[in-house]
C-alpha positions in Angstrom: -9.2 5.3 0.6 -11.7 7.3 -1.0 -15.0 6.6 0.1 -17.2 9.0 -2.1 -16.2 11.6 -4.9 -19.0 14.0 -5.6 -18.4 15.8 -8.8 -21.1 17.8 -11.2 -21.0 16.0 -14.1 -23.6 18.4 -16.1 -22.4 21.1 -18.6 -24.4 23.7 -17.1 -25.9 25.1 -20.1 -22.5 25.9 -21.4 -23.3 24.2 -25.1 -21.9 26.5 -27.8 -22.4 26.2 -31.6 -19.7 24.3 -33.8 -17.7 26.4 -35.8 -17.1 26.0 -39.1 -13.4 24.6 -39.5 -11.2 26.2 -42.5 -9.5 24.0 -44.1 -7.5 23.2 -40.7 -5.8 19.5 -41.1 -6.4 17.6 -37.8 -4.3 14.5 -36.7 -5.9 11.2 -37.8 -3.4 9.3 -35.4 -2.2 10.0 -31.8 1.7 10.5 -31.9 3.5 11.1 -28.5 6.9 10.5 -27.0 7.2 8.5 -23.7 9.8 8.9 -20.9 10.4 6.4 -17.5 9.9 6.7 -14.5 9.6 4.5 -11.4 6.2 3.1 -9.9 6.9 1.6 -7.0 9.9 -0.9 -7.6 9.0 -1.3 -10.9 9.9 1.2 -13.8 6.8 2.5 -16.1 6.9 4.8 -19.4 5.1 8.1 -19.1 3.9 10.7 -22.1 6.3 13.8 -22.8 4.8 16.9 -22.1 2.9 18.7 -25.1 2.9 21.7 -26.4 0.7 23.7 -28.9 3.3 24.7 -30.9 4.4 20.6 -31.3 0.9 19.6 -31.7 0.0 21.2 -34.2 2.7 23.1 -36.0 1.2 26.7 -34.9 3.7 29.5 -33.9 2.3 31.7 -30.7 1.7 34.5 -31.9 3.6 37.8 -30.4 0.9 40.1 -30.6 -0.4 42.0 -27.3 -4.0 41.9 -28.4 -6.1 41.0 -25.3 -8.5 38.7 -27.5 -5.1 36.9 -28.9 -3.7 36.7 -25.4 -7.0 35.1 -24.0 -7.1 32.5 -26.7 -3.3 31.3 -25.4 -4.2 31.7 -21.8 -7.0 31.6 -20.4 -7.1 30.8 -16.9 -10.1 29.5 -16.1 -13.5 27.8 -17.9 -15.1 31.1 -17.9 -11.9 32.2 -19.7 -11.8 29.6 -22.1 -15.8 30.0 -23.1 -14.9 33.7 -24.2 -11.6 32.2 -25.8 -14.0 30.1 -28.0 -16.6 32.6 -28.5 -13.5 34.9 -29.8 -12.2 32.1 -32.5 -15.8 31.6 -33.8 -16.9 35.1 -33.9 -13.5 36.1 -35.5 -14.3 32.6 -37.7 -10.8 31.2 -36.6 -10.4 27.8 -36.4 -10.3 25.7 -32.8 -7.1 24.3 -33.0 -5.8 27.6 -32.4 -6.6 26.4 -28.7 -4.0 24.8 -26.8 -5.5 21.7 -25.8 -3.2 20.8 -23.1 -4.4 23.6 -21.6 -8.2 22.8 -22.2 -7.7 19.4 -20.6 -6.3 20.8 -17.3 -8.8 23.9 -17.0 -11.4 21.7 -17.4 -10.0 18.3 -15.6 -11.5 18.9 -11.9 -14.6 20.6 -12.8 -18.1 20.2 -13.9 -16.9 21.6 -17.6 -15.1 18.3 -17.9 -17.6 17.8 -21.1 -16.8 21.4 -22.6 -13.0 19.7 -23.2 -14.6 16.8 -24.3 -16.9 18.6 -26.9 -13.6 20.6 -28.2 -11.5 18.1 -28.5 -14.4 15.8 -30.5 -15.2 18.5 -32.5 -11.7 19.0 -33.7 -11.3 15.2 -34.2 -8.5 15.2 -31.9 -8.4 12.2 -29.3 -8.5 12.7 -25.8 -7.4 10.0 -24.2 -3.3 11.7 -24.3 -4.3 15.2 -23.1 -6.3 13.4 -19.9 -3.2 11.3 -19.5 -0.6 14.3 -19.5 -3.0 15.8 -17.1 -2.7 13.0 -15.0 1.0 12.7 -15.7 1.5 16.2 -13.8 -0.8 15.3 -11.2 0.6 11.9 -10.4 3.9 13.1 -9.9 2.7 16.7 -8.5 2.2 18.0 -5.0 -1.3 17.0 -4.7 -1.5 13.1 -5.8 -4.7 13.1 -4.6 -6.1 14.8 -7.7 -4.8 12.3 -10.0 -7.5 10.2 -8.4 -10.4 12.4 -8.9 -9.3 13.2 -12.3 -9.3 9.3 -13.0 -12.9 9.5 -11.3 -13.9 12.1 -13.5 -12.7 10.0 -16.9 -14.6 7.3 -15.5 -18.0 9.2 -14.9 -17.4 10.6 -18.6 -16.9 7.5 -19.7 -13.3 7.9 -21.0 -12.2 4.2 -21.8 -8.2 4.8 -20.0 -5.3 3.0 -21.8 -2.1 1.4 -20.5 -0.6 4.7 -19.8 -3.3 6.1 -17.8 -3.7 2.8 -15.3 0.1 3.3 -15.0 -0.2 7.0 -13.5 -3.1 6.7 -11.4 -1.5 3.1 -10.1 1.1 5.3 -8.8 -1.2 7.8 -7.5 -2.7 5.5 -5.4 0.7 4.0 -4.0 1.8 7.2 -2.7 -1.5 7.8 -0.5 -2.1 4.0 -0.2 -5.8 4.1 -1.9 -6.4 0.5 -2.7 -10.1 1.2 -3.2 -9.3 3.2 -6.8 -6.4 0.6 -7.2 -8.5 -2.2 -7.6 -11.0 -0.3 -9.9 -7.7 0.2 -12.0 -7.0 -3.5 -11.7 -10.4 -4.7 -13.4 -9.7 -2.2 -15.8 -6.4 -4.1 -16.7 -8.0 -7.2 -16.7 -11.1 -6.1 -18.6 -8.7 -4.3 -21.6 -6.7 -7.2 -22.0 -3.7 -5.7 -20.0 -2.2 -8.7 -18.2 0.8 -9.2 -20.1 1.8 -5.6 -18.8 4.6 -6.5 -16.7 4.5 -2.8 -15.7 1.0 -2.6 -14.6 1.4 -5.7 -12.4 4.0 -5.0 -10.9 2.2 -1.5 -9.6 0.0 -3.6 -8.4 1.8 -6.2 -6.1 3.6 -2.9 -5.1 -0.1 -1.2 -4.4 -1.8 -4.2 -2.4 1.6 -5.0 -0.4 2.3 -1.2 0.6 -1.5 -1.1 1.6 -1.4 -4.2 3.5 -3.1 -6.9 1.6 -0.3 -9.2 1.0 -2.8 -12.1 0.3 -4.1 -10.1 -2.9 -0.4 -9.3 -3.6 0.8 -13.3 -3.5 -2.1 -14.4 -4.9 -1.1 -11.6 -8.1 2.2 -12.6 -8.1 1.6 -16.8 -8.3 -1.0 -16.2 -10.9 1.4 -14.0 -12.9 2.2 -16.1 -16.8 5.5 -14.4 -16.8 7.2 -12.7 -13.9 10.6 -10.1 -14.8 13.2 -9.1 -11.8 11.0 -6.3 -10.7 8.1 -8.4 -9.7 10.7 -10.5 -7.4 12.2 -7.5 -6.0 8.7 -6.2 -5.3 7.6 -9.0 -3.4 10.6 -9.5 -2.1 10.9 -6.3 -0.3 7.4 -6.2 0.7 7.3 -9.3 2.8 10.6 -8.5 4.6 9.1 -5.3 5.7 6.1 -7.4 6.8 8.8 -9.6 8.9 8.2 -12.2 6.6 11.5 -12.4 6.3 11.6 -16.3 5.3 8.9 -16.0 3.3 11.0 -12.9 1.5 14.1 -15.8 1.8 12.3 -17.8 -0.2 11.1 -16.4 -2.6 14.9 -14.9 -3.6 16.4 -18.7 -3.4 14.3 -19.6 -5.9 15.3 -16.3 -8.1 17.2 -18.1 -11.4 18.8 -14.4 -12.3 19.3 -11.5 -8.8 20.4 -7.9 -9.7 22.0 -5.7 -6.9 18.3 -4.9 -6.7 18.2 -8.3 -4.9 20.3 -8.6 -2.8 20.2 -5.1 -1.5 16.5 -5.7 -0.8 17.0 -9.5 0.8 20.0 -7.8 3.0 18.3 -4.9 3.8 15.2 -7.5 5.2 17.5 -9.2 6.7 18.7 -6.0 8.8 14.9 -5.2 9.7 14.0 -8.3 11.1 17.3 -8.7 13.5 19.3 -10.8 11.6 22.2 -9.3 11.1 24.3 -12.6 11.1 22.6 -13.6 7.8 22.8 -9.9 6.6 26.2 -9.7 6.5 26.5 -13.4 5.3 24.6 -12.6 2.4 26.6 -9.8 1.6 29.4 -12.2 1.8 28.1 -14.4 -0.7 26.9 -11.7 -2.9 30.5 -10.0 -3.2 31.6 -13.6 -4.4 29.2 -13.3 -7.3 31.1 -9.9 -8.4 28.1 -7.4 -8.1 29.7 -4.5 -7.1 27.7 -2.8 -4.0 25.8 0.7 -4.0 25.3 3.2 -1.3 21.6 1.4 -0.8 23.6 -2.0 0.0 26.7 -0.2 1.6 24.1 1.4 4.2 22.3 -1.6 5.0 25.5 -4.0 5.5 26.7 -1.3 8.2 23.2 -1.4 9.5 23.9 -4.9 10.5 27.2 -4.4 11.7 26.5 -1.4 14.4 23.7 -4.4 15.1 26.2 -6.7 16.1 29.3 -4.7 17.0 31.5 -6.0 13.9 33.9 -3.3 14.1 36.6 -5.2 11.6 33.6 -5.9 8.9 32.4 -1.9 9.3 35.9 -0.8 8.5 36.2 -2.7 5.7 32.6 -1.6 4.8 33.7 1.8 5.2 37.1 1.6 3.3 35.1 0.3 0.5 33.0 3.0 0.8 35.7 5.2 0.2 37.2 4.0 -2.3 33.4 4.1 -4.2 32.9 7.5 -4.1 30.9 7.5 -1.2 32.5 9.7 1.1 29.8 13.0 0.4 26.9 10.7 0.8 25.2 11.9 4.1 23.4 8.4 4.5 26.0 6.7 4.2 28.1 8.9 6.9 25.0 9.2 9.1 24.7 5.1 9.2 28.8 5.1 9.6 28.4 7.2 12.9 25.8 5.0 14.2 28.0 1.8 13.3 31.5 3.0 14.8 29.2 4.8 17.7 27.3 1.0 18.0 30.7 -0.9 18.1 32.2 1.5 20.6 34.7 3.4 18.7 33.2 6.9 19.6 36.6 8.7 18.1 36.0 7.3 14.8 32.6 8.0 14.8 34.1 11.7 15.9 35.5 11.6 13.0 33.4 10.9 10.4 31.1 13.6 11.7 33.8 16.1 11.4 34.4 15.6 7.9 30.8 16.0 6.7 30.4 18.7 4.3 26.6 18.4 4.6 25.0 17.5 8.4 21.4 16.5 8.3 19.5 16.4 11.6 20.2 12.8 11.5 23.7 13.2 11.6 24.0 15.7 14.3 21.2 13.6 16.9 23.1 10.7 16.2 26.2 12.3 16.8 24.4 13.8 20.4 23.0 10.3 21.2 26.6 8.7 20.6 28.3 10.8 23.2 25.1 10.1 25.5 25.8 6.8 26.0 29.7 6.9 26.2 29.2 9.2 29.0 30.8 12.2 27.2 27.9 14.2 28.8 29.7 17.7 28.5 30.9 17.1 24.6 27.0 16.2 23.5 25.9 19.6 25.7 28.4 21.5 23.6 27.7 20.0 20.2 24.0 20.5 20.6 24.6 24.1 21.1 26.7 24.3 18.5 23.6 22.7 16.1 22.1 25.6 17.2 23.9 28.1 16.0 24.1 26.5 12.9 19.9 27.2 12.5 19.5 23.6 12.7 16.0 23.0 14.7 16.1 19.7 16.7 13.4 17.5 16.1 11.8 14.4 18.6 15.2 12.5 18.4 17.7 15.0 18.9 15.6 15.6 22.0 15.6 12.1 22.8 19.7 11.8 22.6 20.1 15.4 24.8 17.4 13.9 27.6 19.7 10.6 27.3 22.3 12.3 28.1 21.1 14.6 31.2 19.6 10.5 32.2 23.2 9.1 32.0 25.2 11.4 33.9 22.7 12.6 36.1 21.7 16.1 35.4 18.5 16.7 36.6 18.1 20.3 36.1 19.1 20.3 32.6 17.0 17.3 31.7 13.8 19.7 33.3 15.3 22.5 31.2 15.2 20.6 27.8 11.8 18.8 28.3 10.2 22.2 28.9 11.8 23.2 26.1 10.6 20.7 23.8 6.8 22.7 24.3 7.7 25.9 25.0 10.4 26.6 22.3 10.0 24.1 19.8 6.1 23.4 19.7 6.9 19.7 20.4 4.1 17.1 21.9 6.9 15.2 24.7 6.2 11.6 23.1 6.3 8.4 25.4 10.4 7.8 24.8 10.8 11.5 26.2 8.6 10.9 29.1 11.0 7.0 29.6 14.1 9.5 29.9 12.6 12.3 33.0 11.3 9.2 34.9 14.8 7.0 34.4 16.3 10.5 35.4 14.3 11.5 38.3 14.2 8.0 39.6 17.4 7.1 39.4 18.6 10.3 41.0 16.1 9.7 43.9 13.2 11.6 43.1 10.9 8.9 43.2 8.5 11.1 44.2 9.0 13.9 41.3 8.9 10.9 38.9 5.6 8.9 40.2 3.8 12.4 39.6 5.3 12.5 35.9 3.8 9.1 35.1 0.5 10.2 36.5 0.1 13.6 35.1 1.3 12.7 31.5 -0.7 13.5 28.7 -0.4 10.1 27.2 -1.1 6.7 29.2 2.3 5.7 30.6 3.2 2.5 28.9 5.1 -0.9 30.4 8.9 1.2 29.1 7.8 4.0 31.6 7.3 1.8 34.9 10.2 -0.3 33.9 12.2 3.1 33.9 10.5 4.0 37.2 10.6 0.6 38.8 14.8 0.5 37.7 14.5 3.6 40.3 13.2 1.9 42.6 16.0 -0.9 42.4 18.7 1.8 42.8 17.3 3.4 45.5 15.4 0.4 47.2 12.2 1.7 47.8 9.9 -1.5 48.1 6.7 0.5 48.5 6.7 2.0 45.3 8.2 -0.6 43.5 5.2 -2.9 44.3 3.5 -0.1 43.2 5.4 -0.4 39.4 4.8 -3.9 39.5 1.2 -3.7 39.8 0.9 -1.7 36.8 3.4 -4.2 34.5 1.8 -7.2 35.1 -1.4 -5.8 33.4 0.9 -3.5 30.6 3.8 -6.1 29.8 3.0 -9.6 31.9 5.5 -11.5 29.7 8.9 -9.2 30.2 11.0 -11.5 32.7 13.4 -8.5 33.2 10.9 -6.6 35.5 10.7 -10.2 37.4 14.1 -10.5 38.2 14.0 -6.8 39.2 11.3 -6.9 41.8 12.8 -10.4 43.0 16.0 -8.9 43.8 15.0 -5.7 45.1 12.7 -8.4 47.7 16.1 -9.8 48.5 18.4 -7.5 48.8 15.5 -6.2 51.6 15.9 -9.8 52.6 12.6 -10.6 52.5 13.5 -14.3 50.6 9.8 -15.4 50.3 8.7 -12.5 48.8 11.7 -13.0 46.1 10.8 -16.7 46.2 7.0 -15.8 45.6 8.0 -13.7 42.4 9.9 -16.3 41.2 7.1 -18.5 41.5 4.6 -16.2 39.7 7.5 -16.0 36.7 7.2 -19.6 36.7 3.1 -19.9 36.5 2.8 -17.4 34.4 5.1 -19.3 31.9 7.9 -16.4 32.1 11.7 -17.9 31.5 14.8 -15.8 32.4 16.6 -14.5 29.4 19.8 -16.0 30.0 23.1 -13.6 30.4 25.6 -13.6 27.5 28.8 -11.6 26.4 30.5 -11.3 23.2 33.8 -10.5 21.7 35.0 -10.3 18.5 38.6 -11.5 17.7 40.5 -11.9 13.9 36.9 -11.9 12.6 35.6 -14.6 14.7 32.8 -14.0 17.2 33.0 -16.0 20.6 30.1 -16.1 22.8 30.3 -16.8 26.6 27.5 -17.5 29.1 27.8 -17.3 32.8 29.9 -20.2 34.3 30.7 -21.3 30.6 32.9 -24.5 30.8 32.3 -25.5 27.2 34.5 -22.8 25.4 37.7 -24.8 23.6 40.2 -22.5 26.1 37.7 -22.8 28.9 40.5 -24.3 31.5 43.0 -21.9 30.0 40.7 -18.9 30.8 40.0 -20.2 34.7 43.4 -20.2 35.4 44.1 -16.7 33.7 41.4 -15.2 35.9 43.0 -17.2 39.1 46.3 -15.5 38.5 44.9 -12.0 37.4 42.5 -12.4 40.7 45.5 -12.5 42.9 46.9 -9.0 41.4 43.6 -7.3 41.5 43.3 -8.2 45.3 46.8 -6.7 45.4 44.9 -3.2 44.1 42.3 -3.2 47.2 39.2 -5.2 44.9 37.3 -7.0 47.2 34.0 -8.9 45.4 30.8 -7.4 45.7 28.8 -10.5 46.4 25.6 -8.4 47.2 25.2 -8.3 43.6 24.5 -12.5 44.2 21.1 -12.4 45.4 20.7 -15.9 46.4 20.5 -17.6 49.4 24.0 -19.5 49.7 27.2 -19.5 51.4 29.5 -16.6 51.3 32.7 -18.1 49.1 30.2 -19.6 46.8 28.6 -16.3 45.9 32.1 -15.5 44.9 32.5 -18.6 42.9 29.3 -17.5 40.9 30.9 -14.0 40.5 34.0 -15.1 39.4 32.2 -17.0 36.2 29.8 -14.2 34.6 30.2 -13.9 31.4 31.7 -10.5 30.8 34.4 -11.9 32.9 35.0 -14.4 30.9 35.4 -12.8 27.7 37.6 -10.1 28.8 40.3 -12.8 30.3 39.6 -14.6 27.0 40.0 -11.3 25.1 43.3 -10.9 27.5 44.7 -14.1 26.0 44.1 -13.4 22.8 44.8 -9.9 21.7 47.9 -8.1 21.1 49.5 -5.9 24.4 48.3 -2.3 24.3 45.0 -3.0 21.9 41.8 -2.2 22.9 39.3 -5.4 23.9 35.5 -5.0 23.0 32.6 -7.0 24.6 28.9 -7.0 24.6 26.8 -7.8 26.8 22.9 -8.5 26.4 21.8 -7.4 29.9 23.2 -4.7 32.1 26.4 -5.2 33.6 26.6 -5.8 37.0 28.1 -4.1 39.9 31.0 -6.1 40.6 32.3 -6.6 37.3 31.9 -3.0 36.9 34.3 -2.6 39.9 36.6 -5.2 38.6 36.5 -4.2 35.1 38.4 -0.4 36.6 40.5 -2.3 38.4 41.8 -4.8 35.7 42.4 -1.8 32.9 45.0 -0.6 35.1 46.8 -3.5 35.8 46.8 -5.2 31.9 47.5 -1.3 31.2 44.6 -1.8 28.3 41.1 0.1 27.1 38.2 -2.2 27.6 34.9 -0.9 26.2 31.5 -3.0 27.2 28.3 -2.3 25.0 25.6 -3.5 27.8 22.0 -3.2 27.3 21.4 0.2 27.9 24.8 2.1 27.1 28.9 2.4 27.0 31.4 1.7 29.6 34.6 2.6 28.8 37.2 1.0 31.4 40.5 3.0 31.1 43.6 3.8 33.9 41.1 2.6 36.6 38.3 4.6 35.7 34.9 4.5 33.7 33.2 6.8 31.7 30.4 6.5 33.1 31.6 7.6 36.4 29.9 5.1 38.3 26.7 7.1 37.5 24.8 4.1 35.3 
């Protein structure tokens, strides 16, 4: 917002005679062509550029006569003054000026009244040449001028028009200036502007970008007539907000939607983490005809890496195809997040490969993909490669190469590319950067290397860093400093169960049960509930959910007796259950009861049953896998002979011949 403008508003003694005019014919009305262009959502008409010759029918003369060239193209006020004292002395008519060019010499300075005086002396109104001014301004590398020019108008008491609320709206959208926006907006209701569907719409667009979506709703309701721009608008906004139901709303009650629309209510959808309705609205949309764009196609594959609907992103990206899509970079960058997201890292691969044009985008996403499949040495090698390309990493890129020195364990390298970040790049390590050193040091058993990270960082270590640190802890089952990570997240994140369950099992697996018990305990006071384990999987288009010990499923007593059978084989293979993973105070066999019924289990037999022989089975799971379905997950690929990929909280497995991608590093 701009506080204060100071601006000389005096002439400076710069007052020069009127000329006498010779018989020089001056417009009596303002004639100008108008172009559009978009403010905000909405769409608004702008004034065509002018030129002298157009104006006012005067060829430029060809002559290399310094007084002739100065009168063309003068450079400056000073310039212009002698330009005028050349056409009077010579008695030549002012009009020979080219009055763009008056209007922009003299826009941002205190000779703002020497254009006026010109342009009123030749009877010519200004109101045009101050809007072309701001035209150029508005759409120019410095916006911000566009605002002092409109301050200047103001001060010289230049009454604007439709046209010049319309560029300095959009001047103050792009720096977010709701202080000059809302002088704009008495203007419009001062002149009689209201109907302006163009002008309103700026504004709903202005207060909802700069945060006042009261002033933006109350616009809206008190609008007499409202077109599909000022839904889109508002519709948009609020989703960004997370108003998602408000942003519902408002489109149900829409009597005509454009692919505007929809695009905008899917893509809101997407933002807010609903990617079930997202792609349920697509649904519905595709049954009205509307034919989707690259905007739409992005967001609806947005939703599917969200939920791991390979099938759906397939058909997504065969439609895509078959649109003309196949060049679009965000469309191919968002494809190799959704095939990387659903677990299909070769057709992810793929896609990449193809690109004729890589943007930074595509080649960190690409990096981060093979991160958390565990394809450690491939992402190594292709960020080398981006390299010697002359492509600079930026944060994320180093984000996805730290994730992958984190995931397999590479503790020298991960040192090697943080320092790099500062010492190559110029790069401020940000808070995720610092989450990756400490999950690497940590887990690789440098508790000590890490704990002196988190204190010496140059930013104040946040609840994601001692979560990393305390995860350490876990792995290597350090009590001492774990405490030491707990004291810290119950002041920075109180209300994140996860770091409950942590600390309570890393108190029993020390077998210290009333300490486990006592955190417990504190969950429970402190009103903190367990976020309960589920896994997913995705067969003929249909999504099944499981949760641990799930009897409820339609093929529930089908499933038992499939994992009873496949149990016996996998005993066969040396598997023997890991029921240190249980940590609850109970009898031996039923800790393996309670192993036998998580739900990642369950969804792979159930996937088993229902999938052909030889194709790969997909699950997700919402919290980290555990240790013994991890073992038993290696053990059943070899015997069902099948890939079985598990998206868990954090990254890839990918179960094939007996082995894991991860390498049991995870």
């Amino acid at each position: 917002m701009l506080h204060s403008i100071c601006l000389a508003s005096s002439l400076h003694n710069n007052h020069f005679p009127p000329p006498k005019l010779n018989n020089v014919q001056t417009p009596t009305t303002t004639t100008y062509s108008v172009k559009s262009h978009n403010v905000g959502s909405g769409e608004c008409r702008v004034y065509a550029d002018f030129t002298p010759a157009k104006l006012y029918n005067v060829q430029t003369p060809t002559s290399q006569n310094p007084n002739t060239t100065l009168i063309y193209h003068f450079n400056s006020p000073f310039e212009l003054k002698q330009a005028v004292a050349i056409l009077i002395k010579t008695n030549k008519p002012l009009t020979l000026l080219p009055l763009p060019r008056v209007a922009s010499i003299c826009a941002l300075t205190p000779n703002f009244p020497l254009a006026q005086q010109i342009f009123n002396y030749i009877n010519y109104p200004e109101i045009p040449l101050w809007n072309t001014c701001l035209r150029n301004l508005a759409e120019g590398n410095n916006v911000i001028d566009a605002i002092l020019l409109f301050h200047q108008m103001c001060s010289y008491n230049v009454m604007p028009d439709s046209f010049t609320c319309s560029f300095v709206l959009k001047a103050c959208v792009h720096v977010l200036d709701i202080y000059y926006g809302r002088i704009v907006h008495g203007y419009i209701e001062k002149l009689g502007f209201q109907s302006n569907l163009v002008l309103i719409n700026a504004l709903l667009h202005l207060y909802g970008s700069c945060g006042a979506m009261a002033d933006a709703l109350q616009l809206f309701d008190k609008m007499p007539q409202r077109d599909i721009v000022s839904w889109n608008i508002m519709i948009t906004l609020l989703a960004k907000k997370g108003d998602v139901d408000g942003a519902f709303e408002l489109f149900s009650r829409m009597s005509e939607r454009n692919l505007r629309s929809w695009t905008a209510m899917i893509t809101g959808f997407v933002h807010c983490a609903k990617a079930k309705e997202a792609i349920r609205l697509f649904i519905e949309m595709e049954e009205t005809g509307l034919k989707a764009n690259e905007v739409t196609v992005v967001a609806v594959l947005a939703a599917c890496a969200d939920l791991g609907s390979l099938e759906f992103g397939r058909r997504i990206h065969e439609y895509s195809n078959k649109s003309g899509f196949r060049r679009n970079v965000h469309v191919c960058n968002t494809l190799i997040d959704m095939y990387i997201k659903c677990g299909c890292l070769e057709a992810a691969k793929s896609v990449f490969e193809e690109m004729k044009e890589r943007t930074i985008v595509s080649w960190s996403a690409m990096i981060q993909g093979l991160a958390i499949h565990g394809q450690a040495d491939e992402a190594l090698e292709l960020f080398n490669e981006m390299i010697k390309t002359g492509m600079k990493p930026n944060e994320v890129t180093f984000l996805g190469i730290l994730h992958t020195c984190s995931h397999m364990g590479l503790i020298n390298k991960g040192r090697e590319f943080f320092a790099s970040m500062s010492r190559d790049y110029k790069m401020s390590p940000q808070i995720e950067h610092y989450g990756c050193m400490v999950d690497l040091l940590s887990r690789a058993g440098l508790l000590e290397d890490a704990y002196e990270l988190i204190t010496n960082m140059h930013i104040k270590p946040n609840g994601v860093i001692w979560g990393s640190f305390l995860g350490g802890c876990r792995i290597q089952k350090n009590v001492e400093m774990a405490e030491e990570a707990m004291r810290h997240l119950g002041v920075l994140d109180p209300l994140n169960d996860g770091y409950y369950i942590i600390m309570s099992n890393i108190y029993a697996e020390a077998k210290r049960w009333e300490d486990a018990a006592r955190v417990r305990k504190l969950m429970k006071d402190r009103g903190v509930k367990k976020t309960p384990g589920w896994s997913t999987i995705t067969i003929a288009g249909e999504t099944h959910e499981f949760v641990a010990g799930d009897d409820n499923h339609p093929q529930a007593e089908e499933i038992f007796k499939r994992w009873d059978k496949l149990l016996e084989q996998m005993r066969l293979k040396g598997y023997v259950p890991n029921t240190s993973v249980v940590l609850l105070d109970m009898e031996e066999n039923k800790k393996e009861e309670y192993l036998y019924r998580h739900s990642e289990k369950l969804a792979l037999v159930f996937g088993l049953m229902n999938t052909k022989s030889g194709e790969t089975i997909r699950i997700m799971k919402n919290l980290r896998v555990c240790e013994d379905c991890h073992a038993a997950f290696k053990v059943i690929s070899e015997i069902a002979k099948r890939d079985i990929v598990v998206r868990d909280r954090n990254r890839f497995h990918c179960f094939k011949d007996g082995f894991c991608s991860c390498k049991d590093y995870w």
